[in-house]
Every structure is written in structure tokens, then in C-alpha cells.
C-alpha positions in Angstrom: -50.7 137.1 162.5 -48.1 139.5 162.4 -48.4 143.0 164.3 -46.9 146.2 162.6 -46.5 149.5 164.7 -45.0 152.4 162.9 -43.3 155.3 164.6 -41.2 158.2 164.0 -43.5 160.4 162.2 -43.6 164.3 163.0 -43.6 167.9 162.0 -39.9 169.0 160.3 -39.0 171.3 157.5 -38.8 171.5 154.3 -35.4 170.2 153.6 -35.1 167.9 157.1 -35.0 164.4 157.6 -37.0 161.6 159.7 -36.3 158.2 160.3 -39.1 155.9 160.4 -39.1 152.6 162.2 -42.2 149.4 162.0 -41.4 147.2 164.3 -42.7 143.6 163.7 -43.6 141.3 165.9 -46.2 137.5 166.5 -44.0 136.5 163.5 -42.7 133.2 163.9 -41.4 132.9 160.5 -39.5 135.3 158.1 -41.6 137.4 156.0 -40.5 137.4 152.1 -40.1 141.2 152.4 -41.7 144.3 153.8 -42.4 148.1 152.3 -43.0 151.2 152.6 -46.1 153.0 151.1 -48.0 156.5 151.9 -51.2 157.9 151.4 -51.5 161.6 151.1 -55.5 163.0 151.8 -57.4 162.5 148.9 -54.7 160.4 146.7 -54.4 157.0 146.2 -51.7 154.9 148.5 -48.5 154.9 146.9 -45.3 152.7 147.0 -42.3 153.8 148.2 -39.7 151.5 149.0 -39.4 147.6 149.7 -37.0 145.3 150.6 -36.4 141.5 150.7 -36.3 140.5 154.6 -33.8 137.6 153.6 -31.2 139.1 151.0 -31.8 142.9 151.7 -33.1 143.6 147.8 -34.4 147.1 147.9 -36.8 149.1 145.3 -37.6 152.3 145.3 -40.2 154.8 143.7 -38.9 157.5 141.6 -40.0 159.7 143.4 -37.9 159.0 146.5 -34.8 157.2 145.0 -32.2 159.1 146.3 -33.7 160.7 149.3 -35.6 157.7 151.1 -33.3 154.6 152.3 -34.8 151.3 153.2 -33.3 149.3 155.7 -34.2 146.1 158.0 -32.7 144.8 161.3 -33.7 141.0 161.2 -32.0 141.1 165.0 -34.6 143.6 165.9 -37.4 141.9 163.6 -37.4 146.1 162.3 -38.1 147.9 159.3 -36.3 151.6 158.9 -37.4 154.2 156.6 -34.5 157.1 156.2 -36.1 160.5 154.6 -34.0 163.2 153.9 -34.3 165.9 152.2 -38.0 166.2 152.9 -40.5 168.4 150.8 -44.0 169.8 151.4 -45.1 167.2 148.8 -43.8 164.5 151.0 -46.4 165.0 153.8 -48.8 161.8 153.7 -49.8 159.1 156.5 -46.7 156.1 156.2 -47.9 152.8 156.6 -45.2 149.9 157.0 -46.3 146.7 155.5 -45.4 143.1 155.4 -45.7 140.5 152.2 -45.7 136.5 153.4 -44.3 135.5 150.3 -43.6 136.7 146.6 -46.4 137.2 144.2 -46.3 138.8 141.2 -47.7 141.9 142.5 -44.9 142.8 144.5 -43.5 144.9 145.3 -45.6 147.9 143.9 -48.9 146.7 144.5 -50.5 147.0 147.7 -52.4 144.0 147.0 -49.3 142.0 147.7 -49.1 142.7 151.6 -50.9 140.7 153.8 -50.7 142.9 156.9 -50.3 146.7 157.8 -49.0 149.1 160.3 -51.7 151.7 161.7 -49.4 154.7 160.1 -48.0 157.4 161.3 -48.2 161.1 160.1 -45.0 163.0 158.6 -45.8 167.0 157.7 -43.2 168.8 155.8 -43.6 172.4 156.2 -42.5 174.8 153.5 
């Protein structure tokens, strides 16, 4: 069973950056890929960014592509999250999570991970 901590979250203005990490560990095989997801209170958990642990395939919501980077160090067996150009709307819990293998779910659906990070809270202030 793979373990998932997220860190990195915080308080920064509108207009800052963060860089989230998840670091992974108990895995004693490579993952098909890991992602990014948020749940802001009273919405639904949303997708934000995946990538293939293997070749480094990302995806991205539209409504970070070209602000949030996704990024992996398979030395470090760690996932990255790069936010810039943060906005109020942008303040959510982040979870970091981890898919065994591919399914046809993935990588949007939630219901493609098999195990998740505890989050950590980014607030944006305007």
C-alpha cells in the first residue's frame, strides 16, 4: 500500500506561486501515473493535472493549463505541483493521488486512483 503525504500548502497572494510536493513511499513497484486534484468547501473534487510516472505524459484542466506545472522525480519517488499565478478562486484543499494502472477513467476521474494524500490547504488572498 502506497503512502502519500502532501506538503507545501499555505497562505500567498493573489498573483503568487506555491510549489506543492507528495512524496510517495511503501511502493515497491512503479505506479502508472499520479495527479493532482482539489476540493474547494462545498464543491465537488476536481482534476487538475496528471502525469504518467514512466514517460512523463502530463494533462491538465483548463482551468490551470498554463499556470499549474506537473512534474515527478522518480529518484525521489515525488510528485511536484508548480502554481503560479495564484487567484482567490484557486483556494481548495490539494490532494496528491496515485493510479496502479491505466483504466479508462483516467486521468479525470477520481475513481481511477487507488490511494490518496491527506491534502494540504492553499488560500489565495485577494
Amino acid at each position: 500500500q502506497v503512502l502519500l503525504v502532501e506538503s507545501g500548502g499555505g497562505l500567498v497572494q493573489a498573483g503568487g506561486s506555491l510549489r506543492l510536493s507528495c512524496a510517495a513511499s511503501g511502493r515497491t513497484f512503479s505506479s502508472y501515473a499520479m495527479g493532482w486534484f482539489r476540493q474547494a468547501p462545498g464543491k465537488e473534487r476536481e482534476f487538475l493535472a496528471a502525469i504518467t510516472w514512466g514517460g512523463g505524459t502530463t494533462f491538465y484542466a483548463d482551468s490551470v493549463k498554463g499556470r499549474f506545472t506537473i512534474s515527478r522525480d522518480k529518484a525521489k519517488n515525488t510528485l511536484y505541483l508548480q502554481m503560479n499565478s495564484l487567484k482567490p478562486e484557486d483556494t481548495a484543499v490539494y490532494y496528491c493521488a496515485d493510479a496502479l494502472k491505466y483504466s479508462s477513467r483516467w486521468p479525470y476521474n477520481d475513481g481511477a486512483y487507488d490511494a490518496w494524500g491527506q491534502g494540504t490547504q492553499v488560500t489565495v488572498s485577494s
